[in-house]
C-alpha positions as CSV (number, residue, x, y, z in Angstrom):
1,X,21.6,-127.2,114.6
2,X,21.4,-123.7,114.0
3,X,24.9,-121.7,113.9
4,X,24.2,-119.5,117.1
5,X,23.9,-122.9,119.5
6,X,27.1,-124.1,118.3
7,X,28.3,-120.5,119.3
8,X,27.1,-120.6,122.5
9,X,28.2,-124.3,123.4
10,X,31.5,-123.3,122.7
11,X,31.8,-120.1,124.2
12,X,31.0,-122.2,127.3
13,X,33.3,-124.9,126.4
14,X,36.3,-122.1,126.4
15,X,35.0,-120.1,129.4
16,X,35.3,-123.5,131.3
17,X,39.0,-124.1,129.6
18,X,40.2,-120.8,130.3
19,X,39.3,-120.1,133.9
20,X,40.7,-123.5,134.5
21,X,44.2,-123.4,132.2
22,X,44.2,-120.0,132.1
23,X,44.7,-120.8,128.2
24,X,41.9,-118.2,127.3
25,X,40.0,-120.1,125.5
26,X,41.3,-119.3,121.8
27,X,43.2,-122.3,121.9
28,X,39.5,-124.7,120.9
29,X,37.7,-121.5,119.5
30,X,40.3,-121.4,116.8
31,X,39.9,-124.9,115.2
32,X,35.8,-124.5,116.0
33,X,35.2,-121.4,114.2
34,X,37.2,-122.3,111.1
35,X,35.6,-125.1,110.8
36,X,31.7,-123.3,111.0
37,X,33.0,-120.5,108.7
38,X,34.0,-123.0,106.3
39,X,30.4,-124.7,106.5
40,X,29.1,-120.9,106.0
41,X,31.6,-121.2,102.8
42,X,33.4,-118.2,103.7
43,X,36.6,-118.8,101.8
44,X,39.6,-119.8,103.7
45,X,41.7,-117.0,102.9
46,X,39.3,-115.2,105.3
47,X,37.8,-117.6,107.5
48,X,41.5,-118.4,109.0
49,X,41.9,-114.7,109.8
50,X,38.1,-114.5,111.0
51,X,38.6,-117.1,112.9
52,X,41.6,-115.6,114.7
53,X,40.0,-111.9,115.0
54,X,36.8,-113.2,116.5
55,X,38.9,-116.0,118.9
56,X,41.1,-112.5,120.2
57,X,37.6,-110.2,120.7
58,X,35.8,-113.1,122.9
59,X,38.8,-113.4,125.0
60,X,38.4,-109.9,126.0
61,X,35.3,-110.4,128.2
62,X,35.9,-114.2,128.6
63,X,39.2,-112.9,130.5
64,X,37.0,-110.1,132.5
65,X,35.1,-112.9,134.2
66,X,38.2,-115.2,135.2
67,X,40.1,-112.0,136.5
68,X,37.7,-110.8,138.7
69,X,37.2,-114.5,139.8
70,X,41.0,-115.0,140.3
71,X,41.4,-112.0,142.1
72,X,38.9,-112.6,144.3
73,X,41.1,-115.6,145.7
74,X,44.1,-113.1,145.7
75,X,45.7,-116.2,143.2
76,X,47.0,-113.1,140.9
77,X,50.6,-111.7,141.0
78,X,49.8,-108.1,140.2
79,X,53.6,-107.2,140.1
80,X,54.4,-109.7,137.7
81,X,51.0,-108.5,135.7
82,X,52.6,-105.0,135.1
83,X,56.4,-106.1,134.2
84,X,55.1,-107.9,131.4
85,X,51.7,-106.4,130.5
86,X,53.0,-103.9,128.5
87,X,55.5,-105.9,126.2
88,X,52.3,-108.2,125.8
89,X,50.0,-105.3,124.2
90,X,53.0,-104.3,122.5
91,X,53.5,-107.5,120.5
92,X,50.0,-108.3,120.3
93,X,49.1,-105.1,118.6
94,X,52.1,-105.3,116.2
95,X,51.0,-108.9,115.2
96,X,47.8,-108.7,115.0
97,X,47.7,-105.7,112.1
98,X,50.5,-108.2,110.2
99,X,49.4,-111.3,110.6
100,X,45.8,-109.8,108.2
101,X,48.6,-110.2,105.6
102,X,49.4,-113.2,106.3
103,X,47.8,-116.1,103.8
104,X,44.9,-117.7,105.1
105,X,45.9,-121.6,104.5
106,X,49.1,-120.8,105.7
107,X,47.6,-119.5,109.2
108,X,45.9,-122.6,109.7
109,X,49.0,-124.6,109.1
110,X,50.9,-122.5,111.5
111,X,48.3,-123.1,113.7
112,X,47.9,-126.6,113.5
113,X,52.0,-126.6,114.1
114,X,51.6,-124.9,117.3
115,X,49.0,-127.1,118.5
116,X,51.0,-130.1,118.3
117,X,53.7,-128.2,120.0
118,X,51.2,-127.0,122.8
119,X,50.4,-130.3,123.4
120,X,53.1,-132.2,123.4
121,X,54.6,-129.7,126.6
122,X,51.1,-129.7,128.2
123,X,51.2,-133.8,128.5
124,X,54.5,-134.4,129.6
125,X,55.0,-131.5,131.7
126,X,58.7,-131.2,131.8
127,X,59.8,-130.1,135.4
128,X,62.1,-126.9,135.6
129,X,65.6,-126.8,137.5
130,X,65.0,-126.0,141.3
131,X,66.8,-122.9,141.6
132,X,65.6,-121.3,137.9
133,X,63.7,-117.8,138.6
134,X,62.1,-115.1,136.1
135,X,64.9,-113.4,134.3
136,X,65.8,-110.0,134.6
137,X,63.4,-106.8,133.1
138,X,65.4,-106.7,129.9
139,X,64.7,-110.3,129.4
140,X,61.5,-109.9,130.5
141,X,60.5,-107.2,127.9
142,X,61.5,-109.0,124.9
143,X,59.7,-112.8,126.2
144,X,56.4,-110.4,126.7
145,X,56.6,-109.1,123.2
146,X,56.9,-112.2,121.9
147,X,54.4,-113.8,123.5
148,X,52.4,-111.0,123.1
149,X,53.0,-111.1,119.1
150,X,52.3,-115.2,118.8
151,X,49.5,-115.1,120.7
152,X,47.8,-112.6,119.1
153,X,48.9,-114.3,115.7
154,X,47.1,-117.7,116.9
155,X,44.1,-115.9,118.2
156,X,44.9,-117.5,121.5
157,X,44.7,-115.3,125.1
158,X,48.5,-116.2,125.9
159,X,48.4,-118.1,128.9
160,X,49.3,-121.3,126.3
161,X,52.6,-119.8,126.1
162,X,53.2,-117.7,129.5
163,X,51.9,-120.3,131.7
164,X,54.8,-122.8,130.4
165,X,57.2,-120.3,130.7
166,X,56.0,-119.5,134.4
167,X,56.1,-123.0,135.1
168,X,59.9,-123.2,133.5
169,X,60.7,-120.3,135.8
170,X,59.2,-122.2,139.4
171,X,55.8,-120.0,139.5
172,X,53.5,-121.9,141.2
173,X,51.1,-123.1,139.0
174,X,47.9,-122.1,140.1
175,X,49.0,-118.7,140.4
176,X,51.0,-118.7,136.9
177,X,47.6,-119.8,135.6
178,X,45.7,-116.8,137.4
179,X,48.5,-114.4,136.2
180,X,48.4,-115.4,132.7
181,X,44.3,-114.8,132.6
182,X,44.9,-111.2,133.9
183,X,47.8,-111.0,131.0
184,X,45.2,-111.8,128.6
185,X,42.7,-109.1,128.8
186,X,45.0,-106.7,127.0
187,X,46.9,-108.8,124.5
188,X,43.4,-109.9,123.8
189,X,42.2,-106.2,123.4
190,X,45.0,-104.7,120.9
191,X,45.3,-108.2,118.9
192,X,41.6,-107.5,118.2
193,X,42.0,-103.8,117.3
194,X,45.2,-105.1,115.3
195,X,42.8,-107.7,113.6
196,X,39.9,-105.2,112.8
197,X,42.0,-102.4,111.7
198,X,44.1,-105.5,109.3
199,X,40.3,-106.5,107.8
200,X,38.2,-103.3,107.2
201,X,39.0,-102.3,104.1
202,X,39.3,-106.5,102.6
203,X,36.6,-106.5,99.9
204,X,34.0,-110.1,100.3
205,X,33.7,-110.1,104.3
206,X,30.4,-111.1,105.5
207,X,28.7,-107.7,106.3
208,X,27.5,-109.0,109.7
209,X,31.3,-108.4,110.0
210,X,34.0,-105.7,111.9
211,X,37.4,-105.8,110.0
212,X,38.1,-109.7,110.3
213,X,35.7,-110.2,113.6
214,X,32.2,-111.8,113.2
215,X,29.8,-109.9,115.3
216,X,27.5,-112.9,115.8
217,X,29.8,-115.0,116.7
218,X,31.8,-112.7,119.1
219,X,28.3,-112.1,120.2
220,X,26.9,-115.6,121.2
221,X,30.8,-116.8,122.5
222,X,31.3,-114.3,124.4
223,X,28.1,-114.2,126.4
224,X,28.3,-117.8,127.8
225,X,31.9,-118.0,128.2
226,X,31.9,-115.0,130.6
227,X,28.8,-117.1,132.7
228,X,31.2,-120.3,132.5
229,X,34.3,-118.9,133.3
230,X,33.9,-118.0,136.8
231,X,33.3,-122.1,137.0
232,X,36.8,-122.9,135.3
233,X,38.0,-120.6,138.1
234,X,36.4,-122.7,140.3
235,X,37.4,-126.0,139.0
236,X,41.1,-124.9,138.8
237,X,41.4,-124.6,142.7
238,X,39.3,-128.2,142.9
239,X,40.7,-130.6,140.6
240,X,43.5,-132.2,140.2
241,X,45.4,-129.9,137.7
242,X,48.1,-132.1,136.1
243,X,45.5,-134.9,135.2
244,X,43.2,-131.8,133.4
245,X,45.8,-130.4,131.5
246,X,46.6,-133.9,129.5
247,X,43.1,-135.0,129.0
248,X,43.3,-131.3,127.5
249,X,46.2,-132.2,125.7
250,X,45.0,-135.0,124.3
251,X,42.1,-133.2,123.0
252,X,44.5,-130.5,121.2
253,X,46.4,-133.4,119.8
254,X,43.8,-134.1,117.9
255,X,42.8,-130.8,116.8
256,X,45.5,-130.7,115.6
257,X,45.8,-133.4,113.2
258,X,42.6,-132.5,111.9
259,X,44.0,-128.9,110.9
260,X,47.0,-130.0,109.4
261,X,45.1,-132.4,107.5
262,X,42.9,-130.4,106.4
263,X,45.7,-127.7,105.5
264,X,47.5,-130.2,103.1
């Protein structure tokens, strides 16, 4: 199958995902496009960081399409939006220049770790006390920047981490999940200038290439995960959400086991 299918299969595959998790898709992307950058034998000092780059850029437009679906059906909390928004670019800007100096197998393994981790909470959905709330702006600050800084790490839009810690807090779900795809757009957008300023000057990058983002493959994600994601959106206020989110699981699970596998 040629490479650009595969890219546009699973730019739909994470449109669906994130306008239905609000996850932003990087969470699938990442294991899928180290794995094809491998089979282009990019080495994997590079295709990890690639991997994570290009993840970050298609986020930007996948989270374009869910925003302006979720706030068509008024499911996003604006207010909460700006208290963290900015802590989020913050720490996603920050990380994503670093984490370019990062080495690459050790990425994936950190990856892989996070996966299992991701999992693990999104299957057996612990439930929150009753009376826990969002913490004060303080608080609220430093838990932005660090989502902000792990997501853009991981390549992942941050709604893997924000809409756990909305659920710890008592946010209703399905608008912690439409409140973490709006969050996404800019941690997506400065992790990916992190990312390209981090690869620009790294001599062997394929020259199709932007810093550590693959135009072709941002390219051919990107433009059927924004025509999918409007359907995850869509799904989300449909299906039962709980029984999604462990098949999802399940299916991270064993990502996950491959990458670490493959990391050893």
């Amino acid at each position: 199958m040629n490479v650009i299918w595969i890219y546009l299969l699973s730019g739909a595959f994470a449109g669906i995902i994130s306008g239905m998790l609000g996850v932003g898709g990087g969470i699938v992307l990442v294991p899928i496009l180290i794995f094809i950058f491998g089979v282009l034998a990019i080495p994997i000092g590079m295709a990890a960081h690639m991997a994570i780059g290009t993840s970050l850029s298609t986020i930007i437009f996948t989270s374009m399409s869910a925003i302006y679906a979720q706030h068509r059906r008024k499911a996003i909390d604006w207010n909460l939006t700006r208290k963290l928004a900015l802590a989020t670019i913050l720490g996603s800007l920050i990380s994503g220049y670093l984490s370019g100096l990062i080495p690459g197998l050790a990425l994936k393994a950190m990856f892989g770790v996070f996966l299992v981790a991701a999992a693990v909470q999104m299957f057996f959905e612990w439930r929150p006390a009753p009376h826990r709330t969002l913490p004060g702006p303080v608080a609220l600050l430093g838990i932005g920047t660090g989502i902000g800084a792990l997501s853009a790490m991981l390549g992942i839009g941050g709604g893997t981490l924000t809409v756990p810690f909305f659920n710890w807090c008592n946010v209703d779900l399905r608008r912690a999940i439409a409140t973490s795809t709006a969050l996404g757009f800019g941690l997506a957008a400065f992790g990916t200038i992190g990312f390209i300023v981090s690869g620009l000057h790294r001599p062997g990058l394929p020259s199709d290439s932007f810093g550590y983002v693959s135009l072709p493959a941002m390219l051919g994600i990107a433009s059927t995960a924004v025509i999918f994601a409007p359907f995850g959106v869509h799904l989300s206020h449909r299906l039962p959400v709980r029984q999604l989110k462990r098949l999802f699981a399940l299916l991270l699970f064993c990502l996950a086991v491959s990458m670490l596998v493959n990391s050893i």
